[in-house]
N, CA and C of each residue as an Amber inpcrd file, in Angstrom:
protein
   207
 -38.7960000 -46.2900000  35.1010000 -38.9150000 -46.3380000  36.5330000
 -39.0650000 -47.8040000  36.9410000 -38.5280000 -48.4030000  37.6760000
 -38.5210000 -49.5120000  38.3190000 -39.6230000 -49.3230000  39.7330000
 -39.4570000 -50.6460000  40.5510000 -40.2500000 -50.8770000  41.7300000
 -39.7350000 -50.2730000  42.7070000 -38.8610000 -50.2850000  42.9330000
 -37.6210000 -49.3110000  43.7860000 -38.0030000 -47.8200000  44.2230000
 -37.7350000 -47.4630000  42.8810000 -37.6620000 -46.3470000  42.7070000
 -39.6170000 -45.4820000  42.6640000 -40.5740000 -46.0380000  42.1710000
 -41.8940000 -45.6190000  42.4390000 -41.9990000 -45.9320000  44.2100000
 -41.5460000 -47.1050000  45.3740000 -41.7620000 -46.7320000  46.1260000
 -41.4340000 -45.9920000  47.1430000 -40.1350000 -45.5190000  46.3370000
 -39.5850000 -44.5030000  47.3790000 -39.9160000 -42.7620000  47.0270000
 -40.6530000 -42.9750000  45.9870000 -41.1060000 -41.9730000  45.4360000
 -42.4760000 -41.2720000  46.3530000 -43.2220000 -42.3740000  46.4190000
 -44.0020000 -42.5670000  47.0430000 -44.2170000 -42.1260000  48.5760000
 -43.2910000 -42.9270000  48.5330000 -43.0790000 -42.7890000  50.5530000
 -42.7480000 -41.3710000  51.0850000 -41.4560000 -40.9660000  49.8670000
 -40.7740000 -39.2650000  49.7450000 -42.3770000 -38.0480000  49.5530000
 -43.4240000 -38.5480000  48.9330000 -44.4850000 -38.0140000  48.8850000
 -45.7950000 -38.2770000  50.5400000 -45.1400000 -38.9300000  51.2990000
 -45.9660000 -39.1020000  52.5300000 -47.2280000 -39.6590000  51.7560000
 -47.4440000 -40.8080000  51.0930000 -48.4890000 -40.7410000  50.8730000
 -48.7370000 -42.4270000  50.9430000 -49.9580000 -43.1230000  51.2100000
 -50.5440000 -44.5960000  51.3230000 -50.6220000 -45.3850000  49.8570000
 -50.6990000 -46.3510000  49.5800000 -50.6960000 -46.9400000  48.4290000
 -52.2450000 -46.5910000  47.6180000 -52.9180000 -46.2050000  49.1960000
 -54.3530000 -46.0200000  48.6980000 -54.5950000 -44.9080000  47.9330000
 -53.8000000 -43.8340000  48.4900000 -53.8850000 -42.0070000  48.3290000
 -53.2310000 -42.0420000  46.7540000 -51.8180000 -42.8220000  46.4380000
 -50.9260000 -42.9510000  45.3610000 -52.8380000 -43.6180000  44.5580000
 -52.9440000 -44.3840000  44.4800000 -53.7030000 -44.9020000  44.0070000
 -54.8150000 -44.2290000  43.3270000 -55.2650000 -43.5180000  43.7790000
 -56.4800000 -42.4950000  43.9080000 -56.6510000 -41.4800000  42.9060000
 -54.8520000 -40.6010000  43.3550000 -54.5510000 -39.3750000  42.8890000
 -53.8720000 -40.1670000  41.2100000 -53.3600000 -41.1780000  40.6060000
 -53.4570000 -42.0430000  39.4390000 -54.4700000 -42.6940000  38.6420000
 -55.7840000 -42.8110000  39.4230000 -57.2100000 -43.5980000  39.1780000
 -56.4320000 -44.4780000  38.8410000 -56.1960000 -45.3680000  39.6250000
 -56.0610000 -46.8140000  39.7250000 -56.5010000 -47.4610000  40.9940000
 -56.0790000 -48.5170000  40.7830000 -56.4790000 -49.6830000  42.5640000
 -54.9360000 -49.7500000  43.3380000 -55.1750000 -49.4340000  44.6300000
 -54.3740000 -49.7120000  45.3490000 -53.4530000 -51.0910000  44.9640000
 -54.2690000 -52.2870000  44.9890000 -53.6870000 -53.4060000  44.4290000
 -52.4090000 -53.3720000  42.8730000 -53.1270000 -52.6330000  41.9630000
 -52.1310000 -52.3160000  41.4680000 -51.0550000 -51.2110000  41.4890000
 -50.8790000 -50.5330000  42.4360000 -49.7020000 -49.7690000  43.0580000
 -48.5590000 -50.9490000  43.8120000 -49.6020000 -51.6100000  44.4610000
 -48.5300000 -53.0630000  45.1310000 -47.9430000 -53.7350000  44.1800000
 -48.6940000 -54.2370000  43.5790000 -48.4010000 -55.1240000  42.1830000
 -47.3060000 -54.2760000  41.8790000 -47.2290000 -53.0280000  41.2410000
 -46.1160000 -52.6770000  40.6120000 -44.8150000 -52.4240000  41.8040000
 -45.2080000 -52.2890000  42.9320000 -44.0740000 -52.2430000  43.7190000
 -43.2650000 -53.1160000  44.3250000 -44.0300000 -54.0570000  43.7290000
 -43.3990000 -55.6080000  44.4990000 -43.4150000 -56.8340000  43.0370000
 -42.9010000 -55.4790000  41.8850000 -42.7310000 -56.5560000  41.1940000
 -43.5810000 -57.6880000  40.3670000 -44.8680000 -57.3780000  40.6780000
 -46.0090000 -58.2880000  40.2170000 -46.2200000 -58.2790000  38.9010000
 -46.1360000 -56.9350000  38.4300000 -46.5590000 -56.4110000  36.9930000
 -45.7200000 -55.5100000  36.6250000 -45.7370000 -54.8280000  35.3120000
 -44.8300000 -54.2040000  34.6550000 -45.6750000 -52.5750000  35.0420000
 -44.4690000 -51.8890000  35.5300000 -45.2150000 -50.2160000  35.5470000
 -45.2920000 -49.7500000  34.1340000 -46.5590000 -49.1240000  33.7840000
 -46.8950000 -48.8770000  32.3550000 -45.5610000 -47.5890000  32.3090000
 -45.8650000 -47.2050000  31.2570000 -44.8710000 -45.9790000  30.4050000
 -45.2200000 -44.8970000  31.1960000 -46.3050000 -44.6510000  30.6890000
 -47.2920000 -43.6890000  30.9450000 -47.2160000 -42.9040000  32.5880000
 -46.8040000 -43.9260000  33.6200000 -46.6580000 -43.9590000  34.5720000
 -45.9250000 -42.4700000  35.2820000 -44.5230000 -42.7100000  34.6020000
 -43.5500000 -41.5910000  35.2250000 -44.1590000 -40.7780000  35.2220000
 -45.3450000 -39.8730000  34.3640000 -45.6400000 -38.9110000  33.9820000
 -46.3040000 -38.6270000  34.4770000 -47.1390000 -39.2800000  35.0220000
 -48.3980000 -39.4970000  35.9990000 -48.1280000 -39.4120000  36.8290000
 -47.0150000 -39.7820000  37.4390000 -46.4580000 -39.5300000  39.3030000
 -45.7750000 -37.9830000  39.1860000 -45.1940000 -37.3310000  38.2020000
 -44.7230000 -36.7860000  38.1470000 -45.6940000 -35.2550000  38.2590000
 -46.6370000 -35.3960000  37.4760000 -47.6980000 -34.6740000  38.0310000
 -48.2920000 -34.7390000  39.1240000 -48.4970000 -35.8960000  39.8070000
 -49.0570000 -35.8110000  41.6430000 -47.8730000 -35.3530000  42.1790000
 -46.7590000 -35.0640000  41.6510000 -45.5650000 -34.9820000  42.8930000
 -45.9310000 -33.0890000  42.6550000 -46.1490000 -32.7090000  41.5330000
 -45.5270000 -31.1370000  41.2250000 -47.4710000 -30.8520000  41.9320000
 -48.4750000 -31.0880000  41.9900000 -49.4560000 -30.8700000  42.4910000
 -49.3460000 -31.3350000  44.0550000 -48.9320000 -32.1380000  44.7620000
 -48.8200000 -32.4250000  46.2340000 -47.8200000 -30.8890000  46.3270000
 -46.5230000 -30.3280000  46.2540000 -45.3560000 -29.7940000  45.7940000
 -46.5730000 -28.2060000  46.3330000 -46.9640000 -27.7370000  45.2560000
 -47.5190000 -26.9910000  45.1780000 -49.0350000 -26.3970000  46.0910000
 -49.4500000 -27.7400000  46.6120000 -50.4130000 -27.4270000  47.4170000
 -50.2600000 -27.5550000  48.8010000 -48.9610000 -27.7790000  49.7860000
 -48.1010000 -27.6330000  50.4210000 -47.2990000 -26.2760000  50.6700000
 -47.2710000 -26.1060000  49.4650000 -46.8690000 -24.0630000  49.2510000
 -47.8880000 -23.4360000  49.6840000 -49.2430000 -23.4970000  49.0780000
 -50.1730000 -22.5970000  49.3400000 -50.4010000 -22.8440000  50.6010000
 -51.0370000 -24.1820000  51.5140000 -51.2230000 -24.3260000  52.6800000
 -50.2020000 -23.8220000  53.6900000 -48.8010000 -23.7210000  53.3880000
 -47.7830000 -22.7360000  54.3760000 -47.9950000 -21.1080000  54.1480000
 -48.7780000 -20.7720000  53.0210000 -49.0500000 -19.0710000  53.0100000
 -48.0680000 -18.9260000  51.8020000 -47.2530000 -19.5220000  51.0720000
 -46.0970000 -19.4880000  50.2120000 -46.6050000 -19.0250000  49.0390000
 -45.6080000 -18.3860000  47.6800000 -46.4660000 -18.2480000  46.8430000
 -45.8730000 -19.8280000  46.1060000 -46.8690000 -19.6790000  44.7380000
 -46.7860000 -21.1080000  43.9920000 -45.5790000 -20.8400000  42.9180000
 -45.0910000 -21.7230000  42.2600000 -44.5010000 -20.9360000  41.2050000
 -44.8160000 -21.4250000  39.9090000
């Protein structure tokens, strides 16, 4: 994953650098850092967004009355 691509990930998730931050236990600062190029996004990373995306995903279902899957 590049810088690009985590912040449009991001943004596609309605969410603040702070909230991204939070739901990763990290610092906001380093969400910037990696989005602007400052630092290298760890490995580990994709996997980690990838789970806040399928948990945001899912708790969006339940709050419309939907079932989960």
């Amino acid at each position: 994953m590049d810088a690009k691509e985590l912040l449009k990930r991001r943004e596609a998730l309605g969410m603040s650098r702070d909230e991204l931050a939070k739901a990763l236990h990290t610092t906001s600062v380093s969400v910037w850092r990696w989005e602007n190029e400052q630092r290298s996004i760890p490995a580990h990373l994709t996997l980690a967004l990838e789970t806040v995306e399928r948990t945001r995903k899912g708790s969006k279902t339940a709050k419309k009355g939907g079932k989960k899957n």
